[in-house]
NUTIMI-570855 format. One record per residue (C-alpha): x, y, z. Coordinates in steps of 0.1 Angstrom, whole numbers, padded with zeros to 4 digits, always signed. Example, Ala and Ser with C-alpha at 12.3 -4.5 7.8 and 13.67 -1.06 7.14 Angstrom:
2
+0123-0045+0078
+0137-0011+0071
% end
This chain:
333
+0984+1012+0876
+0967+1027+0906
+0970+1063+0889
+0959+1051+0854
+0924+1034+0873
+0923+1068+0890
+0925+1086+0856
+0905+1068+0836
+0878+1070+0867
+0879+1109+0868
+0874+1111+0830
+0845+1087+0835
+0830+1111+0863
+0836+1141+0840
+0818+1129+0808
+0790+1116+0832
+0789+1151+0848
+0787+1168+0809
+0764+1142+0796
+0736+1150+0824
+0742+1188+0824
+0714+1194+0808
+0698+1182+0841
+0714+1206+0864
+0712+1237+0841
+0669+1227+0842
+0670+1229+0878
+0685+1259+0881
+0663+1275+0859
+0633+1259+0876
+0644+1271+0907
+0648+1303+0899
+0608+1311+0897
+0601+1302+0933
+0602+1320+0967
+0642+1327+0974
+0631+1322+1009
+0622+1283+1009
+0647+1273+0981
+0674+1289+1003
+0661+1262+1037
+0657+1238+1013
+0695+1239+1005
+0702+1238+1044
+0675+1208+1048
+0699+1193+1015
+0730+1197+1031
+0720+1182+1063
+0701+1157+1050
+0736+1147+1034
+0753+1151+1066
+0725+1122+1080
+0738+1099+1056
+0772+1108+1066
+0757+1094+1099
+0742+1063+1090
+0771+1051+1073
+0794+1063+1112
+0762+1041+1131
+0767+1012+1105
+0808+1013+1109
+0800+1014+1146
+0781+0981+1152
+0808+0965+1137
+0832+0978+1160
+0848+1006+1136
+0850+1041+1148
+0851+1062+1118
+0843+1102+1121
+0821+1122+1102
+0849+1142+1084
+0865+1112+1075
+0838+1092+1062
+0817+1129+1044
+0842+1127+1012
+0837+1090+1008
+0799+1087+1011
+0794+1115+0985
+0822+1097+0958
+0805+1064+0965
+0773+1080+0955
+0782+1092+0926
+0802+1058+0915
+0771+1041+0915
+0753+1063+0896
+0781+1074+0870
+0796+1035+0871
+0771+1013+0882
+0778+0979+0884
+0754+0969+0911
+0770+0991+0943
+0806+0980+0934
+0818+1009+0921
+0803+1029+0952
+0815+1002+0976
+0852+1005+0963
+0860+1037+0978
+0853+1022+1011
+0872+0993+1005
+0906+1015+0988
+0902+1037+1023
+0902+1003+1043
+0928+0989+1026
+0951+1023+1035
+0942+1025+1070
+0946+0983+1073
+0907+0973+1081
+0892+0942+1074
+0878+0947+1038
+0850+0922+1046
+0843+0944+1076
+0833+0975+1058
+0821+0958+1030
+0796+0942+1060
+0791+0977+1069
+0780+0988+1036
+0751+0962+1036
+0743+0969+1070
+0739+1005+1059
+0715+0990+1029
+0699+0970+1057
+0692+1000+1083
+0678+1022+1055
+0655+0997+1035
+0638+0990+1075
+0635+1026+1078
+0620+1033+1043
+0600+1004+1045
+0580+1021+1075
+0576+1052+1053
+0563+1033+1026
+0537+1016+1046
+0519+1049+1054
+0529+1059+1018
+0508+1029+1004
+0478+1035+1035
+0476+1074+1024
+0470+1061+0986
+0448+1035+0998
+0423+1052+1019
+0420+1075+0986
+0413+1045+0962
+0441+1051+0939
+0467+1021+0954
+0469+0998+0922
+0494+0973+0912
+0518+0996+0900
+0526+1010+0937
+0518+0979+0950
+0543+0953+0933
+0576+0973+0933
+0567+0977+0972
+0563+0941+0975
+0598+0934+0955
+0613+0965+0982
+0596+0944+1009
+0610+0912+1001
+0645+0927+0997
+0641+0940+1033
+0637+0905+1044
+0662+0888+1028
+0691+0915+1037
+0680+0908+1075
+0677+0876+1071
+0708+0869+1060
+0725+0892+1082
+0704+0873+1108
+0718+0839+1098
+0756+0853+1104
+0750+0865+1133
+0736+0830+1145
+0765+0806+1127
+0794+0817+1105
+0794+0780+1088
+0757+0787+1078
+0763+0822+1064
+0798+0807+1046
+0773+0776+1034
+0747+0802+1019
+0776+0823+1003
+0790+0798+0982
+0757+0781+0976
+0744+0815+0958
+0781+0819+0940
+0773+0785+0929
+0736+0794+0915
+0749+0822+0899
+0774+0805+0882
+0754+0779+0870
+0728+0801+0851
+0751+0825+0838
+0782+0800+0827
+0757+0788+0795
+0759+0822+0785
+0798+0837+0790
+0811+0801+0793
+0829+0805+0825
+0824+0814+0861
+0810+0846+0872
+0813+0851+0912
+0844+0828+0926
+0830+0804+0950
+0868+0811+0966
+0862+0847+0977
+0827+0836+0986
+0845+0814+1012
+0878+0843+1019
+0848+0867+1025
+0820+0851+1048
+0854+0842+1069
+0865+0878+1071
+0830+0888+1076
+0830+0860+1110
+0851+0884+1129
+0826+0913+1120
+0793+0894+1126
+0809+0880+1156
+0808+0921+1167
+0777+0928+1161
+0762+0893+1178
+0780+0908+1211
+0761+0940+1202
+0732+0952+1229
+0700+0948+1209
+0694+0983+1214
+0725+0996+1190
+0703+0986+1163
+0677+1012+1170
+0701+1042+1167
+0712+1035+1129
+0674+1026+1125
+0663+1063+1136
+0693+1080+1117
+0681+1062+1084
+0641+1075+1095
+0657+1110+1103
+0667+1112+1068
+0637+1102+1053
+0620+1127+1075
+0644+1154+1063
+0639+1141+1025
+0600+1146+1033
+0607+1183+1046
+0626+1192+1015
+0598+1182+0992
+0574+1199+1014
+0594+1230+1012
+0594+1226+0973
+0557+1225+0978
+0561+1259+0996
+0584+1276+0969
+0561+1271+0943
+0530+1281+0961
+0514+1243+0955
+0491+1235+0984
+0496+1202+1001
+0488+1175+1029
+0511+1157+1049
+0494+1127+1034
+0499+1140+0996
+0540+1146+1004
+0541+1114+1022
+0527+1093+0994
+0543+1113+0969
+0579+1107+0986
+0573+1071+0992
+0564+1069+0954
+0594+1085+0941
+0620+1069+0965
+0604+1032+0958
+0615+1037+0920
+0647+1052+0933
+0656+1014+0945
+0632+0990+0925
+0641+1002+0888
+0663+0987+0860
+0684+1028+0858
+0711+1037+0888
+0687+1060+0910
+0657+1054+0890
+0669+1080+0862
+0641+1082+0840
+0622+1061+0858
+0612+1082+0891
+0606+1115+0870
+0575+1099+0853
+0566+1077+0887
+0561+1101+0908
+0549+1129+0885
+0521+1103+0879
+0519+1097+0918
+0513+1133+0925
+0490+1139+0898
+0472+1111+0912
+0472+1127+0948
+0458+1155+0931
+0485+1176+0924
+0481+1199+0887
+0501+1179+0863
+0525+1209+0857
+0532+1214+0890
+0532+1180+0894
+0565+1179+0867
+0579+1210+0882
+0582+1197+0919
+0594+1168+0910
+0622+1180+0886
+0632+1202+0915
+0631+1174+0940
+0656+1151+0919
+0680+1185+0916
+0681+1181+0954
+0683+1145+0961
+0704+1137+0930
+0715+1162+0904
+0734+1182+0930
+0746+1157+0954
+0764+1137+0917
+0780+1174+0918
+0794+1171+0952
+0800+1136+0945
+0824+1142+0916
+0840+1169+0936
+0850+1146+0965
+0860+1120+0938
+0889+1141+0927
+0893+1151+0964
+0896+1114+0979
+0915+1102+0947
+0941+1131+0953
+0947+1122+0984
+0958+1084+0974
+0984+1094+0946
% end
């Protein structure tokens, strides 16, 4: 059964990978009119941008008192990226890498699964900072209007309700077990009308938040300090997402402000996380296009950085995804 899910997963990947070709075959042509010089740092920005997230996911492991290493954890952060795009179904898809790993080397699934949303946690604080001078750059140039500013209030709130509920575990395990089934519960109840049955078991609600007890109960013994370092990984890599674009800037001889590639970034990752597509697919190609034209960017170049920006942050790393897919699912036959 285990080898049939693993088939039918890879033939998934593989028609994802030919349906969106289109995509990569765009960006390489696109890339090939600018300067050799800054496309070529912008792959080594790429790749250790990557090698942050690699990172954050180590930090996040390591709060909860899981020493992972980066080789180990590199193969499974770029298949779980890919999942979620290829097979989205809300993070589960990404999220059950970790958990198939965990289950082989005998870890607590609710553990990494903890870890996971910690990772979500870390990242949305870190982005949230860049956004805010995203949102003052557009501001002080009068074009901040309700299309930047309610998806940033949606992000915002997200951001507090992942710490706060982190928060509340930390403090009481009943509490967090109480809020658990109380959501299964509401989600039941407004989608049972409609499929006639149950959708989230309030059992594993309960299994899980005690699982999760002996994680939180880690990270409550935590120093308040070992928060900081997954904090400044997560800004790290926003920082080197902000170099890349500002070396497509370079490559295509587009003049620019620190101000223009912050806004424009913060723009274009918003509608990465607040859209109804996995990674904003459709959706962050016309936002931040728009956003850059906005900041005064020429509407072509506007289209042609941004095209090359997505081959960076997402056509090519669903590449090396589907690569370490095969690779990780190899390894468990």
């Amino acid at each position: 059964m285990r080898k049939l899910g693993l088939a039918v997963i890879l033939l998934l990947a593989l028609t994802f990978i030919l349906s969106q070709f289109a995509h990569l075959e765009q960006f390489v042509s696109v890339i090939q009119r600018g300067q050799p010089l800054w496309i070529a740092l912008a792959f080594v920005v790429q790749a250790t941008w990557l090698l942050n997230q690699t990172a954050q996911y180590r930090a996040a492991f390591r709060v909860l008192g899981i020493e992972r290493t980066i080789r180990e954890l590199a193969p499974l952060v770029l298949a779980s990226n890919f999942l979620n795009v290829a097979a989205p179904s809300a993070g589960v898809s990404g999220i059950a890498i970790f958990l198939d790993d965990a289950r082989r080397r005998n870890l607590s699934s609710a553990r990494v699964t903890l870890a996971g949303v910690l990772y979500i946690l870390f990242d949305y604080i870190a982005f949230s900072a860049v956004l805010l001078l995203g949102l003052a750059v557009l501001f002080r140039r009068n074009d901040l209007t309700a299309v930047e500013l309610i998806p940033s209030i949606i992000l915002f709130c997200a951001t507090i309700g992942f710490g706060s509920v982190v928060l509340l575990g930390t403090r009481s395990a009943d509490a967090l077990e109480r809020l658990l089934v109380w959501m299964a519960r509401a989600v039941n109840g407004i989608v049972r009308p409609v499929i006639r049955r149950g959708y989230l078991s309030e059992t594993l609600a309960h299994r899980f938040a005690v699982e999760a007890a002996e994680g939180l109960r880690v990270l409550r013994q935590q120093p308040r300090g070992s928060w900081l370092f997954p904090i400044a990984l997560s800004l790290s890599g926003k920082a080197l997402q902000i170099m890349l674009l500002f070396l497509i800037f370079l490559a295509f001889d587009q003049p620019s402000t620190i101000g223009t590639i912050t806004a424009g970034f913060s723009i274009g990752f918003l509608f990465t996380i607040v859209s109804p597509t996995p990674m904003g697919i459709g959706v962050v190609e016309g936002a931040m296009t728009l956003a850059l034209r906005t900041l005064r960017v020429p509407l072509e170049a506007a289209a042609l950085i941004t095209a090359v920006f997505r081959g960076y942050t997402l056509w090519l790393p669903l590449l090396y995804g589907s690569a370490a897919l095969q690779m990780t699912g190899l390894r468990r036959n």
